[in-house]
N, C-alpha and C positions, 0 to 999 in steps of 0.2 A: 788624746786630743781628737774633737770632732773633725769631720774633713765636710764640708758641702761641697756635692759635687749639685753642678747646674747642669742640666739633662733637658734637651727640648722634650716638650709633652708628645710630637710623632717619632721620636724616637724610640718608643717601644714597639711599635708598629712596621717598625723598619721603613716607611713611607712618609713623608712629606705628603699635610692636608692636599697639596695642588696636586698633584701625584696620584693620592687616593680619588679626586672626585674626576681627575682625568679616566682615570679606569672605570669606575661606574659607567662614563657616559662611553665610554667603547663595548661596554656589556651591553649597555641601553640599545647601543645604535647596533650591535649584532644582532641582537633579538630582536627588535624591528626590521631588519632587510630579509632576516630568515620568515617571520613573519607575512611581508610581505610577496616577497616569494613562492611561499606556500600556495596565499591567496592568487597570485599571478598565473601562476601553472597548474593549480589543482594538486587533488589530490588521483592515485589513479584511476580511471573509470571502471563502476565495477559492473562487470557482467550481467546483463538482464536477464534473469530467467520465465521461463514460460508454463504455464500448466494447462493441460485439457481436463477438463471438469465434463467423469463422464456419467448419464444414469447408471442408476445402481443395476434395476433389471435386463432394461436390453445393452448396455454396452455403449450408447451410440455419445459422439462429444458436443457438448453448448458449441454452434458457431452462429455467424455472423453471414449475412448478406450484405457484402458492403453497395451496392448497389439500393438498399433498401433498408432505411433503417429502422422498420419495426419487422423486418423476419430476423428475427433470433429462433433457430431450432436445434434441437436435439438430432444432429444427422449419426451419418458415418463417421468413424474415426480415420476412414482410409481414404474419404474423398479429396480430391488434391482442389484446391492451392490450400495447403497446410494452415498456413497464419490466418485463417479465416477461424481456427479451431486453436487459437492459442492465446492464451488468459494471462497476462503479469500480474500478478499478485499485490497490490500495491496496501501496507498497513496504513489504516488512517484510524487510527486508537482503540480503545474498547468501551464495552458499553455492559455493565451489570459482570463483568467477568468474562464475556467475552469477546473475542479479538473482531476489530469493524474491518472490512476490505473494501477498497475498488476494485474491480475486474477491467482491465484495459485491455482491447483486443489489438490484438498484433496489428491486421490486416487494416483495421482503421482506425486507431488511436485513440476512439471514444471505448467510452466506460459501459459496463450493462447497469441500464439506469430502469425504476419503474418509472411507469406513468403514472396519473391519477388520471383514474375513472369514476371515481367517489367510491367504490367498494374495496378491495384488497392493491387493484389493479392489472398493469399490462406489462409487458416488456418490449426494450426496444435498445439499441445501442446511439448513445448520443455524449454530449458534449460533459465531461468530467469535471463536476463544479464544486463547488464549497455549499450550496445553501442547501437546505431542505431533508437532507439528508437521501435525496432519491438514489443519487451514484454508489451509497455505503451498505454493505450487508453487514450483518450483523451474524457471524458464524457460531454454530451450534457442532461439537464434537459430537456424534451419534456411537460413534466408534474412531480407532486409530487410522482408520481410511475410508470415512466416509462422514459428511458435513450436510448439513441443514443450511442456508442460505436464509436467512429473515431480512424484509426489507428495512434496514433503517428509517426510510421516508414512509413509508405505512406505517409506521408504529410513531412516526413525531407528529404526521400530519392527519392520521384515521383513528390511532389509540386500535388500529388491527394488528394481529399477528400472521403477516402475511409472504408466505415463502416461495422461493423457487419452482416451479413445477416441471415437469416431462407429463406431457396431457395424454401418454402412449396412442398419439396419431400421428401417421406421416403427414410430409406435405408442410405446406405455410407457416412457418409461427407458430409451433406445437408448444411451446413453451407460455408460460402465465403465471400471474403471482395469486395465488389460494389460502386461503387458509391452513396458517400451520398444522400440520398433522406429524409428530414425529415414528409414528408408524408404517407411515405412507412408503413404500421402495419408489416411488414415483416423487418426491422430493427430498430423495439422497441423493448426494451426488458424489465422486471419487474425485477428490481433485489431483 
């Protein structure tokens, strides 16, 4: 003889439907408050590092005048106050394969940006923007420790290829953007 057994349908599930959807929204509402949380407090802050970008031939590191902001030169690496001579590295994408950067200087927050002069251009340390691409270099591997500097904003705004220099003169704003030469030891730099 048959037997019908009647069987609720959450019965296999060991949960009653009000049960199950109670639980969903206590999963919901966990992962929303951790969510939220995250967002509230961060994540932790991570260490800013610094680099001196030095010439290849004499030694000497990119700083900054912050007193002045078109001397960017090629000094000492020993001259003090230090953060005048220190570079964060900031990645802002690539371009043909290689890596674009900002240069943010320690000592004053602004970026090494070119000017336009209508020809290659100038250097000067200013305000870190989005347009034009003057604040972005476009880095060239030369070697495992040494980089070529091309200006992003010469090449959107001139169609030049115009790089970094050490002009090997003391004194003022020894520094200038030239025409790329990847020969040159006078537009490599060691970052």
């Amino acid at each position: 003889m048959k037997t019908n057994h009647l069987v609720e349908p959450w019965a296999k599930n060991g949960m009653p439907p009000a049960s199950r959807t109670s639980a969903v929204k206590l999963v919901a509402a966990a992962l929303t408050a951790a969510i939220v949380l995250i967002l509230l407090l961060g994540t932790p802050a991570q260490a800013v590092s610094y680099r001196h970008f030095k010439t290849l031939g004499a030694g000497l590191c990119l700083r900054v005048n912050p007193a002045d902001g078109f001397d960017v030169r090629a000094n000492s690496c020993s001259t003090t106050p230090t953060t005048r001579r220190d570079w964060q590295v900031i990645t802002a994408g690539s371009l043909n394969g290689h890596p674009l950067w900002r240069l943010r200087n320690r000592a004053t927050g602004k970026c090494l940006v070119r000017g336009d002069n209508g020809a290659e251009g100038y250097i000067f340390h200013g305000a870190c923007s989005l347009t034009m691409g003057n604040d972005r270099w476009e880095v060239f591997f030369v070697s495992s420790t040494q980089v070529l500097l091309k200006s992003n904003g010469a090449w959107i705004q001139r169609g030049r290829h115009g790089c970094l220099k050490y002009l090997a003169v003391g004194g003022y704003a020894n520094t200038d953007i030239r025409r790329c030469d990847l020969n040159s030891s006078l537009q490599r730099w060691n970052p």
